[in-house]
N, C-alpha and C positions, 0 to 999 in steps of 0.2 A: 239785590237778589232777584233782580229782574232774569235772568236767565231762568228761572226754578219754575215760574211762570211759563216761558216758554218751553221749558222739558216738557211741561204739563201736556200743553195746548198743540205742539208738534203732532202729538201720537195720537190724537183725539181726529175722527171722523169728520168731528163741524168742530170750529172754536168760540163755537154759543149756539144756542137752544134755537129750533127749525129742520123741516122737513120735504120732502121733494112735494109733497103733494100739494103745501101750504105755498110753495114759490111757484106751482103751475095755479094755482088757485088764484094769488094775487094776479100774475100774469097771463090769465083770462078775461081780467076787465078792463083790460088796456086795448078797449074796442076798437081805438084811432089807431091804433100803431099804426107807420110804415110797413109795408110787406119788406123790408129789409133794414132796418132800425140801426144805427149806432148805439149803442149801448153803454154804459159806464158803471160800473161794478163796482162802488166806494166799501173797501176794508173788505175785500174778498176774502180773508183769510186763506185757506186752501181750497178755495174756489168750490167748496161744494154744491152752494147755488150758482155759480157760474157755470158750471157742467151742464144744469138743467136748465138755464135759459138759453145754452146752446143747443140742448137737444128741441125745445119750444119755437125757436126763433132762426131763420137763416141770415139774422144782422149780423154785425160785427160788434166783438164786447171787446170794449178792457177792461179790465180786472187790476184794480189797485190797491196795494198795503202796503204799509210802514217795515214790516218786517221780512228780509230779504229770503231766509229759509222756506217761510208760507209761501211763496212768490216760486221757488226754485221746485217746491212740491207742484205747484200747479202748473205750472210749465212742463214736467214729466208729464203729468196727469195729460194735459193735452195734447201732446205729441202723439202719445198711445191712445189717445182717443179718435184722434186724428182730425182735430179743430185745430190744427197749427195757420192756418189763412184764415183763419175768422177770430179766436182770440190772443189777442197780444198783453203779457202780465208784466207788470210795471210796480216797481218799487218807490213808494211814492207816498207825501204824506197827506192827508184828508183836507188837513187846513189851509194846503198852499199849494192848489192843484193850479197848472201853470196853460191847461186847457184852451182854446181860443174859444170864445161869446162862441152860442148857439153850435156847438160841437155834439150835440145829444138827442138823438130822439126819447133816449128812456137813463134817470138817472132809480139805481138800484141798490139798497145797503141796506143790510139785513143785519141787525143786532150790533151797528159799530155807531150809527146817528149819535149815541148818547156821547160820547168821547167830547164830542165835541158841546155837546146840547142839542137838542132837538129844534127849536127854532131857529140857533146860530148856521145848524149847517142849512134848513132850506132856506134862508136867505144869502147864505154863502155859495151852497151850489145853486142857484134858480139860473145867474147868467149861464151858465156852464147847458141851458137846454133850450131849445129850437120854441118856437112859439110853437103855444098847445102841447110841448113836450111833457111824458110823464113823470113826475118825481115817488115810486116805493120806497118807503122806509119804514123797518119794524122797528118799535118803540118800546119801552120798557113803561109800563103804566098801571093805573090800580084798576082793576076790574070792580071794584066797589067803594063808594064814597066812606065805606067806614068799616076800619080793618083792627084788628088786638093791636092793643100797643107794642107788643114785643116786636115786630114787624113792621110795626112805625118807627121804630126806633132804630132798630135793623137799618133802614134804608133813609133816616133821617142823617146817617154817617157814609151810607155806601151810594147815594143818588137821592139828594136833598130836593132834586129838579124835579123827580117824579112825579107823573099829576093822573089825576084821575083819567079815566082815556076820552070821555066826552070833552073835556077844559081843554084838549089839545086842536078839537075842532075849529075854533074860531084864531087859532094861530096859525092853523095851515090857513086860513081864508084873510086873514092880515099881512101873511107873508108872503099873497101874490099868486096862491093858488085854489083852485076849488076840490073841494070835497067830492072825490068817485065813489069809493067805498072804504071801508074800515070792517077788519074781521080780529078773531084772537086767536093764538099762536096757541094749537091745543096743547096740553100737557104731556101726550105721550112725546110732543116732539122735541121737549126740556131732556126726557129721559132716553129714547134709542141712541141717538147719535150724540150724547155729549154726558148727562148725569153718571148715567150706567157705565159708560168707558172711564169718566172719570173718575168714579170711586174705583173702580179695580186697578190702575193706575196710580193714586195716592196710595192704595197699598205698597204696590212696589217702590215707591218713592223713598215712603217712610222707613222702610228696611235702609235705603241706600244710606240716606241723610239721618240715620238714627242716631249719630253724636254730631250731628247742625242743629244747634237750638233756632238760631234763624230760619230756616228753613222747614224746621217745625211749623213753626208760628205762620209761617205763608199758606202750609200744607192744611194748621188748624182752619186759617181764615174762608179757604175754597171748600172745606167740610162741613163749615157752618154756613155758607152760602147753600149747600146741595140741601142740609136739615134744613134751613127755613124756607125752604122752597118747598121739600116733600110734608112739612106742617102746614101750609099757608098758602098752596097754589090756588087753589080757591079764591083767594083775596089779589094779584096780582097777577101780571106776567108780559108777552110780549103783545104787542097790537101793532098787524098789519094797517098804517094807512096810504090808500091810492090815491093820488093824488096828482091833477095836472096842474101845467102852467096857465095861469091866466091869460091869454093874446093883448088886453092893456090894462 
């Protein structure tokens, strides 16, 4: 029922929680950049931050995802934008990106890191950046060392990895990089471009698929993901960290 997912996620603005101001925000403290930066843009979805680090930056991005329809969305999107010589989107998968050593002044993934684990990818992408190169990646993490159980429990089955957001400190600095900054991904930006379209969206779903009990069950699980989030944002959510490459 993996399609049902992507009916979802197609129509949706962002295909997870983030906002323009939060991707110019982290990409103000990337003091070193290059005045013209390669870019890499891991699980761009339809490239909603990709747009706006092209409007931030006059480097060169690509924008990479698993899923070939996100990829063919964003490819319109930049024609009409008129970044067709500065971003190139590529269908392609996180874990076996085929890139040559030090290809990167800035590696960039906004809410897709976890897929793979948060430690696994930055010591999987680190070669894939230039010495001193930047590594962004929002994290899914707990804002507070000590959260209700039902929400412990929530995510002891949907992201067992999650850690409190300071404990991920000393893994970025084991895994080769130093600590720039670290911020959290405010709550209105769970809700404009992804809660809110989403729930009007599973409405119309649920008329379509209203004798698919499967596809109930997918519909129920992303309604119960939106409630414990509008219960419990308090206690969790996404964290910006910046993060460069170590030079040894």
């Amino acid at each position: 029922m993996e399609e049902i997912y992507f009916e979802i996620f197609e129509s949706l603005p962002r295909q997870g929680p983030g906002d323009e101001e939060s991707t110019k925000k982290a990409f103000q403290k990337l003091v070193e950049l290059p005045e013209h930066p390669e870019i890499l843009d891991v699980g761009c979805g339809t490239g909603s931050q990709t747009m706006v680090l092209a409007k931030v930056t006059s480097g060169k991005i690509t924008a990479l995802d698993n899923h070939a329809p996100f990829i063919e969305k964003l490819k319109r999107d930049v024609r009409w934008a008129g970044y067709g010589e500065r971003i190139s989107c590529v269908v392609g998968d996180m874990a076996s990106m085929n890139f040559a050593e030090g290809s990167f002044a800035l590696i960039w993934s906004e809410g897709t890191a976890n897929i793979m684990g948060f430690e696994k990818a930055l010591n999987a992408w680190r070669p894939l950046l230039r010495p001193d190169g930047y590594m962004v990646i929002s994290e899914m993490v707990w804002f507070k060392e000590e959260a209700p159980q039902e929400i412990r429990d929530y995510f002891a089955k949907e992201y067992p990895d999650m850690k409190y957001y300071e404990h991920s400190f000393p893994i970025v600095e084991s895994s080769g990089y130093k600590m720039i900054d670290y911020f959290p991904l405010p709550s209105e930006a769970w809700w404009k471009n992804y809660y809110t379209p989403s729930e009007k969206k599973l409405v119309e779903m649920r008329r379509k698929y209203r004798n698919n009990k499967d596809a109930q069950v997918i519909l129920d699980s992303f309604q119960l993901e939106i409630d414990m989030y509008r219960k419990y944002s308090e206690y969790y959510g996404y964290g910006f960290y910046i993060t460069q490459k170590k030079s040894s």
